[in-house]
C-alpha positions in Angstrom: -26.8 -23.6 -2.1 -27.2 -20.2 0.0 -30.4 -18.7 -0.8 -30.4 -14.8 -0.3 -33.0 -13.4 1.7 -35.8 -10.9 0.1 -36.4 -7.8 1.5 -39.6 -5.9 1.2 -37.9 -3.1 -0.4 -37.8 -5.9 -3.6 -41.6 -6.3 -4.1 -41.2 -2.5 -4.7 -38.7 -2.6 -7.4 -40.7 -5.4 -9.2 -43.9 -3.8 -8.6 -42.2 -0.2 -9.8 -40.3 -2.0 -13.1 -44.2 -4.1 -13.7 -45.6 -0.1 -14.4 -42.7 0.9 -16.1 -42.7 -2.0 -18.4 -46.2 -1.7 -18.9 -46.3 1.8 -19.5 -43.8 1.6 -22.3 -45.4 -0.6 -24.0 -48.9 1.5 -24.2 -46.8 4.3 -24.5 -45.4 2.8 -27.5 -48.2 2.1 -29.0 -49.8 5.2 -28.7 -46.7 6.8 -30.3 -47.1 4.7 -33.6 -50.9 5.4 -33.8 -51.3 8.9 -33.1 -52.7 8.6 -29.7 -55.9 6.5 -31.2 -55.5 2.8 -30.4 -58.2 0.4 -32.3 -60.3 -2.2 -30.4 -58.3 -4.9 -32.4 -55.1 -3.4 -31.2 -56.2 -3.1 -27.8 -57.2 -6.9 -27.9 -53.4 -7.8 -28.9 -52.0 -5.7 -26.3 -53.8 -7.1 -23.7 -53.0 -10.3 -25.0 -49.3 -10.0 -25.9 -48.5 -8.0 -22.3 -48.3 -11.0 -19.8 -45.7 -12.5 -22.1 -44.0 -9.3 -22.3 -44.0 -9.1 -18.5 -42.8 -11.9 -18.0 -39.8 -12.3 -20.6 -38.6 -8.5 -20.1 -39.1 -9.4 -15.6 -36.5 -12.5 -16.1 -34.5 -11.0 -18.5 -33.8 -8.5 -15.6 -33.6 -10.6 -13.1 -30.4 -12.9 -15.4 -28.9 -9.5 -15.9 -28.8 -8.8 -12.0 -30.9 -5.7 -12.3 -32.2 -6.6 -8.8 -29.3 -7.4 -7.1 -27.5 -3.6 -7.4 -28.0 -1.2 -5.0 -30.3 2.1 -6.6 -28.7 4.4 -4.9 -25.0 4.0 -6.0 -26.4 3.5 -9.2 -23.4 3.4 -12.1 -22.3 3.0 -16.0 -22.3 -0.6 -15.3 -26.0 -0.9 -14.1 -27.0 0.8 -17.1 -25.0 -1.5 -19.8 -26.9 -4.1 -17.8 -30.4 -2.1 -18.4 -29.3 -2.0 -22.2 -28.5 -5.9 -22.3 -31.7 -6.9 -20.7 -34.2 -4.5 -22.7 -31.9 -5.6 -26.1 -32.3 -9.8 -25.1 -36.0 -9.8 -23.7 -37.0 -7.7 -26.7 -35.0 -10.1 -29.3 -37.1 -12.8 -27.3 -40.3 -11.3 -27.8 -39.8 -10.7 -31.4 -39.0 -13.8 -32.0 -42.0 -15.5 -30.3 -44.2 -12.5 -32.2 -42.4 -13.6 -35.3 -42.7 -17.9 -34.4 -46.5 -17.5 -33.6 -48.3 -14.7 -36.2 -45.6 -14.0 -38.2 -46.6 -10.3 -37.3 -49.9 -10.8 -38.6 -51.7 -8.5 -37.3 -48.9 -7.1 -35.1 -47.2 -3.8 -35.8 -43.5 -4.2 -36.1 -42.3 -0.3 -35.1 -44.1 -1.0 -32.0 -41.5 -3.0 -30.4 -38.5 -1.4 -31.4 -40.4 2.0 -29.8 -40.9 0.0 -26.9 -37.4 -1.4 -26.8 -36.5 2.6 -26.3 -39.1 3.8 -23.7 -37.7 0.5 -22.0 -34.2 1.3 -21.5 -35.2 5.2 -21.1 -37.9 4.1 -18.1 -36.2 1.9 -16.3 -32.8 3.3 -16.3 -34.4 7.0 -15.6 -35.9 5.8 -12.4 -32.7 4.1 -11.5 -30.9 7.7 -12.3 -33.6 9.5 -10.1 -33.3 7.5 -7.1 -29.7 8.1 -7.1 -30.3 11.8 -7.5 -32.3 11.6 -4.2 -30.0 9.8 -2.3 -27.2 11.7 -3.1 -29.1 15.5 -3.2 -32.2 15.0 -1.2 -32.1 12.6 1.6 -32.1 13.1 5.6 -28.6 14.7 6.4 -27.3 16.1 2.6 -30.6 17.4 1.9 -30.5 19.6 5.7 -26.9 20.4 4.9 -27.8 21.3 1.3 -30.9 23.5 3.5 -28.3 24.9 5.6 -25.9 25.8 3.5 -28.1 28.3 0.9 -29.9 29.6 4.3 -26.9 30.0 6.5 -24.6 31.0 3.6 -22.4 33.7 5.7 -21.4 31.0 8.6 -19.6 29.0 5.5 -16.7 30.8 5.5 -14.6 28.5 7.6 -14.5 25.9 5.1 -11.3 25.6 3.0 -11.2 26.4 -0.6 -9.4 23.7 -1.7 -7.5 23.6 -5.3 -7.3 19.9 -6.6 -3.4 19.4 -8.4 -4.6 16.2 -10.9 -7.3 16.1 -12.7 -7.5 12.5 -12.9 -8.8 9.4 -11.4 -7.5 10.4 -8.0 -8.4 13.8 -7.8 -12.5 13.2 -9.0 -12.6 10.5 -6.5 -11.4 13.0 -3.8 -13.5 15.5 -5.0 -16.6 13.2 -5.1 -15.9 12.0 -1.4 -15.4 15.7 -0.4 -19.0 17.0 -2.5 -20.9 13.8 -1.2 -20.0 14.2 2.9 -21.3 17.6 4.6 -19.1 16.9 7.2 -15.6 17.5 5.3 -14.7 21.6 6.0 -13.8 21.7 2.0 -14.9 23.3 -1.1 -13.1 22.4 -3.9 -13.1 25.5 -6.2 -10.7 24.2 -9.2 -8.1 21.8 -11.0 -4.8 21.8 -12.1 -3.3 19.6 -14.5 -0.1 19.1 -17.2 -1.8 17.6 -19.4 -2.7 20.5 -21.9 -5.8 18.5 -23.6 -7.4 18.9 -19.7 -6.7 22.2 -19.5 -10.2 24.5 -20.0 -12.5 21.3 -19.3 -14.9 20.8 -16.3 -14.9 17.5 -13.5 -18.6 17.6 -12.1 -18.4 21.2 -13.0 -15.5 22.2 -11.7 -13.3 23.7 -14.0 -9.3 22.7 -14.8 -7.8 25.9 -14.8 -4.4 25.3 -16.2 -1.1 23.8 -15.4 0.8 23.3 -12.2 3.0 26.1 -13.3 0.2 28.7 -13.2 0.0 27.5 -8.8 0.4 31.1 -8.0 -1.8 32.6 -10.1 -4.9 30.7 -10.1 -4.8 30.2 -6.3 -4.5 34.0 -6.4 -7.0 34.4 -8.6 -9.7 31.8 -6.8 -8.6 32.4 -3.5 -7.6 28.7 -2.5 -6.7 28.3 0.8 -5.2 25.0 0.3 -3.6 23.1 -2.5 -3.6 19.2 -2.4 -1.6 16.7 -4.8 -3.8 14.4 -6.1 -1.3 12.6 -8.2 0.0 9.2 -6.5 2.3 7.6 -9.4 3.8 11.2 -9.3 7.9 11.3 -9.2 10.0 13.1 -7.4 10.9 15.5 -9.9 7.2 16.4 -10.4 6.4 16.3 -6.8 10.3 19.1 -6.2 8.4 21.4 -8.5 4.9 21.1 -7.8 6.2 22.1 -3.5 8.3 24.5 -5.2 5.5 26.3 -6.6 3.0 25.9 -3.5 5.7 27.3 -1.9 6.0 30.6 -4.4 2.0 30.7 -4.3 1.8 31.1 0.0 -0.7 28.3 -0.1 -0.4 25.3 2.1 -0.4 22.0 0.7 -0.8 18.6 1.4 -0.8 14.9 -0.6 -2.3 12.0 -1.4 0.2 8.8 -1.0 1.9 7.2 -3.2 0.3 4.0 -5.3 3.1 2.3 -3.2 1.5 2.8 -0.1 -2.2 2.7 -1.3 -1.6 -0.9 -1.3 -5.0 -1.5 -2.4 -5.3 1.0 -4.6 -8.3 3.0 -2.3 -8.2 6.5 -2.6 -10.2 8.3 0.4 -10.0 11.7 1.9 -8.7 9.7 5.1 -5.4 8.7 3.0 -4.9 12.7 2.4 -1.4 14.1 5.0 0.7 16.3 5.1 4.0 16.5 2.4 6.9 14.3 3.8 10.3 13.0 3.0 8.8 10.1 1.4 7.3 11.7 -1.3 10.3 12.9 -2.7 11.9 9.5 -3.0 9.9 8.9 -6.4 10.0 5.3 -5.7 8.0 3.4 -8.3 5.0 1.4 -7.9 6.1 -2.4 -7.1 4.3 -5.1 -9.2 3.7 -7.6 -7.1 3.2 -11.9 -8.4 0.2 -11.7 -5.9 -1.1 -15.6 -6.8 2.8 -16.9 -5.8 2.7 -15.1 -2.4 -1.2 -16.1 -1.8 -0.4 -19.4 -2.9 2.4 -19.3 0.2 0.4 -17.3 2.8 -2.8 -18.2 1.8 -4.8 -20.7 4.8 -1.6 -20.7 6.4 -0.1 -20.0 10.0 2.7 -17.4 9.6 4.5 -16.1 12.5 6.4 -12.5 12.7 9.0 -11.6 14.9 9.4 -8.2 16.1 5.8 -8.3 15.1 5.6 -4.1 16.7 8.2 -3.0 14.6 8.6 -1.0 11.4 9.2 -3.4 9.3 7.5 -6.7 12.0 3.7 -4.2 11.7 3.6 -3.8 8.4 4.9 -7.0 7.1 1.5 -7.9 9.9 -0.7 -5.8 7.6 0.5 -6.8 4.4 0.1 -10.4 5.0 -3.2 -9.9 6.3 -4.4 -8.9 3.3 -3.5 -12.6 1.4 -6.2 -14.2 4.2 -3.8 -16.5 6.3 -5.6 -18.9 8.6 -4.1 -17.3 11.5 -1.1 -14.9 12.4 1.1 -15.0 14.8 2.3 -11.5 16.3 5.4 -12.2 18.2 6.5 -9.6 19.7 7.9 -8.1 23.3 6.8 -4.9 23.5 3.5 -4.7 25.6 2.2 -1.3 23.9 3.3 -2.2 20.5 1.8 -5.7 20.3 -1.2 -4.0 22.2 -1.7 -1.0 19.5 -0.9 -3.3 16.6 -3.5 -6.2 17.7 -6.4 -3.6 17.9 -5.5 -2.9 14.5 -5.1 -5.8 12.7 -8.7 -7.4 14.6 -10.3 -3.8 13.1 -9.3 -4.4 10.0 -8.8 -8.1 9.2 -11.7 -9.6 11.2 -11.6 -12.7 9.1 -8.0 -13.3 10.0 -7.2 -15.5 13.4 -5.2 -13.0 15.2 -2.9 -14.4 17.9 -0.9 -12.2 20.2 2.1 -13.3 21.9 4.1 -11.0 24.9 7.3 -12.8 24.1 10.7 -13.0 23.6 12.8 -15.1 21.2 15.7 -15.3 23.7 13.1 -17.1 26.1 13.3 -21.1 24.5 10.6 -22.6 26.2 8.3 -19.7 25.1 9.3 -20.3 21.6 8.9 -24.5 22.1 5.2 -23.8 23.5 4.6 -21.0 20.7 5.5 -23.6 17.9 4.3 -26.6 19.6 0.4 -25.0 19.8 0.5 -23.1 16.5 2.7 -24.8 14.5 3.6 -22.1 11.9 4.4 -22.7 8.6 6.1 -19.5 7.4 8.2 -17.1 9.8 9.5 -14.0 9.0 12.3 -13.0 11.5 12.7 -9.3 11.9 13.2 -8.5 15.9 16.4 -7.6 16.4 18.1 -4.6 17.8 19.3 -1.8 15.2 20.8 1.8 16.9 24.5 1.6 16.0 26.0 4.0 18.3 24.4 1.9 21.4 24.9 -1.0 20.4 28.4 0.1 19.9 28.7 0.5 23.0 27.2 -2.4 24.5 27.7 -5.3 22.2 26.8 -7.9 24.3 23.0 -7.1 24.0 23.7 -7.2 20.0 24.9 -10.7 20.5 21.6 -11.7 22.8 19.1 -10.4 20.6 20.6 -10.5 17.0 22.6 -13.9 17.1 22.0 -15.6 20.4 17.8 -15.0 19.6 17.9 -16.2 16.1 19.8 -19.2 16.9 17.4 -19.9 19.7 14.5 -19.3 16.7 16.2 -21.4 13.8 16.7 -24.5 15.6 13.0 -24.4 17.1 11.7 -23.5 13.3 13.9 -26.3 12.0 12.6 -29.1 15.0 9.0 -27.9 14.2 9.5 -28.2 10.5 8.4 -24.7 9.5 8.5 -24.5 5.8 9.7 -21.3 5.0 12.2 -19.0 7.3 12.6 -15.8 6.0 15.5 -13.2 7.5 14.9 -10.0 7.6 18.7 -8.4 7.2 20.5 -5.3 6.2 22.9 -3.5 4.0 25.1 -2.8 7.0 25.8 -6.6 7.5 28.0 -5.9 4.0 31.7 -5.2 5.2 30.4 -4.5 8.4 32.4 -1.6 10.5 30.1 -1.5 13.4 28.5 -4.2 16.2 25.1 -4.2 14.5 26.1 -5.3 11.2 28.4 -8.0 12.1 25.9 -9.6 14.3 23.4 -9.5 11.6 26.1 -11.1 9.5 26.3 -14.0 11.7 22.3 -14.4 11.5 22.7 -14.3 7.7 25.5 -16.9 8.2 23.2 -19.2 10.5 20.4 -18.7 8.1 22.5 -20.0 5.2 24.2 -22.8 7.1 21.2 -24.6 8.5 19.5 -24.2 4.6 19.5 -27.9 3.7 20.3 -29.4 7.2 18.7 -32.4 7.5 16.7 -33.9 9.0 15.3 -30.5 8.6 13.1 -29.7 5.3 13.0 -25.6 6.1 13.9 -23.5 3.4 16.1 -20.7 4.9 16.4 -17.2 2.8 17.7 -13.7 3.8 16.1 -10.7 2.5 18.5 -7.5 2.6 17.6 -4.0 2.1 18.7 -0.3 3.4 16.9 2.3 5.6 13.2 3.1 5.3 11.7 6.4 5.6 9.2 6.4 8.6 10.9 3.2 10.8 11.8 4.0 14.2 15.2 4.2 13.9 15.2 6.5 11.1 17.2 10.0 11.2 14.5 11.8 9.6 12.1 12.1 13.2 15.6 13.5 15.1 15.7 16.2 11.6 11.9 17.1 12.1 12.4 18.0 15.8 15.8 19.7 15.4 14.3 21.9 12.5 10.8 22.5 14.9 13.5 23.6 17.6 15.2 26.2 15.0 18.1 24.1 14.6 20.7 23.6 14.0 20.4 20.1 12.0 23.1 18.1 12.5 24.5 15.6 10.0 27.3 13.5 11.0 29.5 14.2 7.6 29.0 16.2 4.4 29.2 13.1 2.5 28.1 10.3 3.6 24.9 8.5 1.9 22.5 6.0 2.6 19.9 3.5 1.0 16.1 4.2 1.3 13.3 2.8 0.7 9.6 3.3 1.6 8.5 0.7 4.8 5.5 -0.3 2.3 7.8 -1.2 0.0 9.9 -2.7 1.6 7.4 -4.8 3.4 6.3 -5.7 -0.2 9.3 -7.0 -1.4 10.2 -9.0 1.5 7.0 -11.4 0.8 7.3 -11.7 -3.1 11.1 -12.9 -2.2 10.1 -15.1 0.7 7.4 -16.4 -1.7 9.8 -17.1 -4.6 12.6 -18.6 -2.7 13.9 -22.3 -3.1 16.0 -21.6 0.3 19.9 -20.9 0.8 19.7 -17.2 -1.1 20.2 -13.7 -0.2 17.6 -11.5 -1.3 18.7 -7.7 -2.5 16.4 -5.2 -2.8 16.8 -2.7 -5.6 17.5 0.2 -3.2 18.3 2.9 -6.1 20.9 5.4 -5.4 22.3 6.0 -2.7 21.0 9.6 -1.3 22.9 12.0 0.3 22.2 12.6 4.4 23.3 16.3 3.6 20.7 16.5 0.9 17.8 14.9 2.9 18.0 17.2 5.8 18.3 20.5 3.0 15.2 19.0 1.8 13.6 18.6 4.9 14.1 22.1 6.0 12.5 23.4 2.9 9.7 21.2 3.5 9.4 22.9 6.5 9.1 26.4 5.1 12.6 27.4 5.8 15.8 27.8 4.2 19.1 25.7 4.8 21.8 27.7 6.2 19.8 30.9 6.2 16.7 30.1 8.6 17.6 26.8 9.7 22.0 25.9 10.2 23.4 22.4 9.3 26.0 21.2 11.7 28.7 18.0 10.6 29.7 16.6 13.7 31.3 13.9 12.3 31.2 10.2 12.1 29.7 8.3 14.7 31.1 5.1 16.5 30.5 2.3 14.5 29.7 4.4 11.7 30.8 4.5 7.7 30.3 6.9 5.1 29.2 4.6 2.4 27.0 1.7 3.1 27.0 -1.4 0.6 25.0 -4.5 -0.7 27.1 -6.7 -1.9 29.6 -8.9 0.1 33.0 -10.3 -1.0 32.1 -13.8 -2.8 28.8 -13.3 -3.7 27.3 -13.0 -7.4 24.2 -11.6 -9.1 21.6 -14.1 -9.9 18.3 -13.0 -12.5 15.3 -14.0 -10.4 11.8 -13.2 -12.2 10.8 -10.1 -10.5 12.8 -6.9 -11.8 13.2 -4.8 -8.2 14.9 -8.1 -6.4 18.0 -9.9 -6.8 19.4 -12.7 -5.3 22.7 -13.4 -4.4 24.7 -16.6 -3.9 27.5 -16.6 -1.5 30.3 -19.4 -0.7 28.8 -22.3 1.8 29.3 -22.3 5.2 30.7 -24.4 8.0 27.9 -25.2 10.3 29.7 -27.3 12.9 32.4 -24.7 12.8 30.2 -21.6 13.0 27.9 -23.1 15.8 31.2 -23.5 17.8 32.5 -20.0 17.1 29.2 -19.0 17.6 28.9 -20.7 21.2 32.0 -18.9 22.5 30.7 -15.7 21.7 26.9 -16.0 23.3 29.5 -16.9 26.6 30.8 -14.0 26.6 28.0 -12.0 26.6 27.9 -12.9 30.8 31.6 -10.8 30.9 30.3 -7.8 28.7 33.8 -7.6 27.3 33.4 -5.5 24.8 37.1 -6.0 23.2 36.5 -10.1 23.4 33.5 -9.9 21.9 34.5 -7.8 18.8 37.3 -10.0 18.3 35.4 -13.3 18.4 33.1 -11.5 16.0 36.1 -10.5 13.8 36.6 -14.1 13.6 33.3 -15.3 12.9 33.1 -12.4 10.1 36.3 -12.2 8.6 35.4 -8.7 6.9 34.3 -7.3 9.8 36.7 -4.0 10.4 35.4 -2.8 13.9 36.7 0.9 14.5 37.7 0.4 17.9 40.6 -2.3 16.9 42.4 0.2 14.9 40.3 0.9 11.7 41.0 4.6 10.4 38.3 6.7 8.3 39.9 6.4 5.1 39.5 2.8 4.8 36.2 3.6 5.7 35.8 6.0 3.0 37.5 3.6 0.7 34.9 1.7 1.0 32.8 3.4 -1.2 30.4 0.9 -3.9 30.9 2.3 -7.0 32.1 -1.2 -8.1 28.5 -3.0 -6.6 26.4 -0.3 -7.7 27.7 -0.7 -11.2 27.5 -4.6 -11.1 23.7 -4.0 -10.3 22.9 -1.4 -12.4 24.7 -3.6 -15.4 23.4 -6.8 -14.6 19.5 -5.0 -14.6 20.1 -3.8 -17.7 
């Protein structure tokens, strides 16, 4: 057994909680007789007090009054006070009670004490916290400077708090406790009327978010901030909208979805973006079934710098795995993401490979040392107009590279292979989705292969907000150029998703798997294009089509209007978690689709770009590329009313 070291600063507590302990007891026993104690009742005091030392000294010490720190003293430390003064006194009276029978003994004595106890010891506790927090070394010179240099605080921010809940007191505590923060918060806001006219700390809640404009007027905020993190996007339109009426800037806190463990800090606080209009709720995750997967394991990720790869890095992180495996070929990226994940994990084994999954013997060496047990496969190349254009690189990263992978997972019996898809591999149109719809094919056809035990699964989603690939970083610069925005057709709509969600979702279905499904994401509804760059430009300040002009330039190469997430031949199946899905599609021919498979990697040497698309035709039946005579309309015809209502029934 680990026995903790004892500071110095312990002797003092003991010695300080001895004189308290001992001065309520005289204390109370100068209460019940009128300041005049008798020589008889001095003898029993002095007699009684080392017993009362020593009972009420271990009671504290069983309640772990000595192991809290006094400075970030809490309710909790003084429930603790109230159990140990309510045991060690029931203790005392007991042994009073076993011994005299209180002959001689003044009952009233011990209940006074019993009071002076709990007020004593959890006073002193109160006060050191007080001094600590008001008075010590750098908040009691800023506290100094601030009342003598009172005319040179005029730079710091006013700040008006929108939430006058657990989120917002936190932020306001952080921002009251550090000098160093350039705030002042000067009010609350809050919908909840019962709030409304009550103080946090002081500070008063002024009234509802539709009052924004006048009380900012009114208290001269400088800056508003949304302290409200399970908001939706409804509340989160009209609380902008009203900023926006009010002249104030504003920022956020994120979204419980992106706290992933739940810490709010004045660090988390940014600036209003796309995301936050999404209203995506908070994912529940089954954290034992992913620990119980992750948990003391080796797990490798592919395209480890990416979107998707970095946070599926973090998030993993966080269930303790005996080492990860960042697999990635992007020198910066693996570079940026390694600093971070040392910084912040540093009980994790962090292992950093410059590598490519094309390159076999790097993979054979990777496996061979590490011998990962999980992988989650999420390099592969994702711009649809270039790789349009140059398929053959598709087929070396997306199918040739997770070939390469899944037969090295499957000789070095990983356990769990997880594919990382997307909703474009559904009826694909384009280069980018058919090649992932080969990797979801190889994925499902080596599921069961023996002599292999790995379980093979496919998790697909939409877009997220924030990846790299996302149109939402070409809107911000178009709008911060003064436009005009342009948005390829008034019409077409897309998936989203937050990456943290995302990320999120893609472990608990990994976890759950029994190998051979197809993981969907609930992705919502689909959101218009048009809409999300109207929205950005009001973000901004501006107006659509007044300060700011949207362009349609039509539909891009390789591009369809409507994207889907179901395929032909594949059914929903319930799975225990209510945001995932799985499906179950026809099996597959793995002799066959290796050999169709083959032909294609050889001619990626020709770059023939007709070949290719037709060999991909063949291996994906449904695959409709535009260049072999597709037309618009059967594009458009496309649209998933039918899968969006088999979803939305089957959920409810």
């Amino acid at each position: 057994m680990k026995i903790r070291p004892i500071y110095k600063n312990f002797f003092i507590i003991l010695a300080t909680d001895i004189l308290l302990v001992t001065g309520s007891f005289y204390a109370a026993h100068l209460v019940r007789f009128d300041f005049e104690i008798q020589q008889q009742t001095w003898l029993i005091f002095r007699r009684i007090l080392p017993f009362l030392l020593i009972t009420k000294i271990i009671c504290f010490f069983f309640f772990d009054l000595y192991r809290g720190m006094w400075r970030y003293t809490s309710i909790a430390d003084l429930i603790n006070i109230i159990k140990a003064s309510t045991t060690s006194s029931l203790i005392i009276i007991s042994f009073v009670l076993f011994i005299s029978r209180f002959e001689g003994f003044s009952r009233s004595v011990f209940v006074i004490d019993y009071c002076f106890t709990i007020l004593l010891i959890s006073g002193f506790r109160i006060i050191v916290r007080f001094y600590f927090e008001y008075c010590s070394n750098d908040k009691f010179l800023a506290t100094i400077k601030q009342k003598l240099f009172a005319h040179q605080q005029s730079n710091r921010k006013r700040l008006l708090i929108i939430g006058a809940g657990n989120c917002g007191e936190k932020i306001y505590r952080e921002i009251r406790d550090n000098a160093h923060l350039r705030y002042k918060v000067v009010g609350f806001l809050d919908d909840q009327p019962v709030k409304i006219g009550k103080k946090i700390h002081g500070i008063p809640v002024l009234g509802n978010t539709e009052n924004i404009k006048t009380v900012a007027g009114r208290i001269r905020a400088d800056e508003a901030l949304m302290a409200i993190p399970s908001a939706s996007s409804e509340q989160m339109r009209n609380i902008i909208e009203h900023c926006k009426k009010s002249g104030i800037s504003f920022k956020t806190i994120p979204s419980m979805g992106e706290l992933i463990d739940g810490h709010v800090t004045v660090n988390a606080i940014r600036e209003v973006a796309y995301r936050d209009l999404l209203g995506r709720e908070v994912v529940k995750l089954n954290e034992e079934k992913i620990s119980a997967c992750i948990s003391k394991q080796c797990i490798m990720i592919t395209g480890a710098g990416g979107s998707i790869g970095s946070e599926l890095c973090r998030q993993i992180c966080r269930f303790q795995p005996e080492k990860i495996i960042l697999y990635e070929r992007s020198e910066s990226l693996l570079y940026d993401l390694e600093l971070e994940l040392k910084k912040n994990f540093s009980s994790v084994k962090v292992v950093s490979l410059l590598a490519d999954i094309r390159n076999q013997n790097q993979l054979e060496k990777t496996f061979e040392t590490f011998k990962p047990k999980v992988v989650f496969h999420a390099a592969a190349y994702k711009h649809v107009p270039m790789l349009e254009n140059q398929p053959w690189k598709a087929v070396e990263n997306n199918v040739e590279g997770t070939k390469i992978l899944i037969e090295t997972a499957q000789r070095y019996e990983v356990e769990r292979f997880v594919l990382v898809s997307t909703d474009k591999a559904v009826r694909p149109v384009n280069v980018m989705g058919a090649t992932k719809r080969v990797a979801e094919l190889l994925s499902l056809g080596n599921n069961g292969f023996r002599p292999s035990n790995t379980r093979f699964m496919i998790v697909r989603f939409g877009n997220v907000v924030g990846s790299s690939g996302s149109v939402i970083p070409l809107f911000k610069k178009q709008i911060k150029e003064g436009g005009p925005v342009t948005v390829t057709h008034k019409e077409i709509t897309r998936y989203f998703m937050i990456i943290p969600e995302a990320c999120q979702l893609i472990l608990q279905a990994g976890a759950m798997g029994k190998g051979g499904e197809t993981f969907l994401l609930d992705m919502g509804i689909p959101i218009k294009i048009d809409d999300m760059a109207r929205d950005l430009i009001r973000l901004s300040g501006l107006e659509p089509d007044t300060d700011i002009k949207i362009d349609y330039i039509g539909l891009r190469s390789g591009e369809k209007l409507y994207e889907e997430l179901i395929t032909e031949g594949e059914g929903i199946v319930p799975t225990t978690h209510k945001k995932i899905m799985v499906l179950k599609g026809t099996e597959t021919d793995l002799n066959m689709l290796n050999g169709k498979i083959d032909d294609l990697i050889k001619l990626v040497e020709s770059q023939d770009e007709k070949k290719i698309k037709e060999k991909l035709q063949e291996i994906v039946p449904e695959y409709k590329p535009q260049g072999l005579g597709i037309r618009e309309a059967e594009v458009r015809d496309q649209v998933p009313e039918r899968n969006i209502l088999k979803i939305i029934n089957f959920k409810h």
